[in-house]
C-alpha positions in Angstrom: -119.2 104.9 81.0 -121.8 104.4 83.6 -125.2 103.4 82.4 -128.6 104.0 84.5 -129.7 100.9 84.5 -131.0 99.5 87.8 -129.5 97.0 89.8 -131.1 93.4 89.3 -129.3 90.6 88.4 -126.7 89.8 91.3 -125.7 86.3 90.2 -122.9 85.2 88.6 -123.2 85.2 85.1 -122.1 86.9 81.8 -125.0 89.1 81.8 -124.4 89.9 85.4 -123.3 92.8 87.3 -120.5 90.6 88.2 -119.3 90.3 85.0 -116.1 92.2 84.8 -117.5 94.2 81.7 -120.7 95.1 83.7 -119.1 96.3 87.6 -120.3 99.4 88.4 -122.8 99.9 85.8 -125.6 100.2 88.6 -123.0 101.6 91.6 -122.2 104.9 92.2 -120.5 104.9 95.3 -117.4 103.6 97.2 -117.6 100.4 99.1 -115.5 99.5 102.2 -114.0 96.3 101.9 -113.4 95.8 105.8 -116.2 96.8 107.2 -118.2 94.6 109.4 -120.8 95.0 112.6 -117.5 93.5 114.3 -116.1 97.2 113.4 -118.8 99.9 114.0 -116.7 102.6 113.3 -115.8 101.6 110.0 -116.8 103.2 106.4 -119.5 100.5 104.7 -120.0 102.8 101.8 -120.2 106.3 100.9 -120.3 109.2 98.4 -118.0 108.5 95.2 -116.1 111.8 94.9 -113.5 111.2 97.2 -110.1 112.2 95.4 -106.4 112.6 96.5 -106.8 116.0 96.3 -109.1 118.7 95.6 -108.7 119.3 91.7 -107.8 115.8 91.2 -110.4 113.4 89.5 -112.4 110.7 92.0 -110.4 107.7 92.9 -111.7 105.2 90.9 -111.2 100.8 90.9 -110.9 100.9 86.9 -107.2 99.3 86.9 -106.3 99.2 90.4 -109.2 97.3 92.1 -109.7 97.8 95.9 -107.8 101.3 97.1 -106.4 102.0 100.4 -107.1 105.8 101.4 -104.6 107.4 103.1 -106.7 110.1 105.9 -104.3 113.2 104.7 -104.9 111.9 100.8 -108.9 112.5 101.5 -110.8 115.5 99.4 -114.3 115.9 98.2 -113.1 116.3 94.5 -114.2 119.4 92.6 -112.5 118.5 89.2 -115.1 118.3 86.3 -117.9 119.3 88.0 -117.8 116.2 90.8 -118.8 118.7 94.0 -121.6 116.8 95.4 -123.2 117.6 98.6 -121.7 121.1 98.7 -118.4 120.2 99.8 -120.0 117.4 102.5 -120.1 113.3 102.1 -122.7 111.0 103.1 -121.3 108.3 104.6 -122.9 104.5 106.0 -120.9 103.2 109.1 -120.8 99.9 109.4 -123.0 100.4 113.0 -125.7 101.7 110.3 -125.6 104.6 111.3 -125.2 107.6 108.6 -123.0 110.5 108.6 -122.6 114.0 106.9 -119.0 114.6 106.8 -116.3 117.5 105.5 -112.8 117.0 104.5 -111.5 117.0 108.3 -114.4 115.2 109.3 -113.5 112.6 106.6 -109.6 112.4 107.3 -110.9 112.2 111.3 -112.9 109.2 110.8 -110.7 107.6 108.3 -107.6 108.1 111.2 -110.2 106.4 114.0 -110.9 103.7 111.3 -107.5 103.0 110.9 -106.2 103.3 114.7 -108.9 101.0 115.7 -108.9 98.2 112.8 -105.4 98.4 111.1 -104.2 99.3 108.1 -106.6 97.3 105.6 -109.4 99.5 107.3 -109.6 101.8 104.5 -109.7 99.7 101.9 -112.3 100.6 99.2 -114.0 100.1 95.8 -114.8 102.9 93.7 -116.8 103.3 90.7 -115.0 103.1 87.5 
């Protein structure tokens, strides 16, 4: 269960976010693992709906840890009320730039992503 505390203590501690019993209390959204200013075109972070499909419930790091997402396996979920951004995500590139993206849009940038960095390119954490 996500609490809405605010972000403040980043060190490494029990009563840190980095505590495994505190991640994601303060994050609500995916982070790319690969990205870099070495790989403009690659996702830093974005919106946390992002499913395998579109009834299907957010990915999410709970058990798994960092995911790798597939382009065709890329929806804006709509399961439980999760729609955010009428059917659009906001995405940060790791140039800094910001972009508004649908589905195709998504599955487009995610295929660039990987054809330009490899397969680890979209490798992300999502909340739990």
């Amino acid at each position: 269960m996500r609490s809405n505390a605010s972000a403040e203590d980043f060190q490494n501690g029990p009563l840190s976010l980095s505590a495994t019993n505190n991640r994601d209390l303060a994050v609500s959204y995916l982070i790319g693992l690969e990205a870099d200013e070495a790989r403009p075109q690659a996702i830093l972070a974005g919106d946390r709906n992002l499913a395998p499909s579109r009834w299907a419930p957010p990915f999410t790091s709970t058990k798994h840890g960092a995911l790798k997402v597939p382009p065709h396996h890329a929806w804006w979920s709509q399961a439980d009320g999760h729609n955010l951004h009428a059917n659009f995500g906001h995405f940060v590139m790791a140039d800094g730039s910001v972009q508004k993206l649908t589905v195709e849009q998504l599955r487009k940038a995610l295929q660039t992503s990987e054809a330009a960095y490899g397969t680890n390119a979209n490798l992300f954490l999502f909340p739990q």
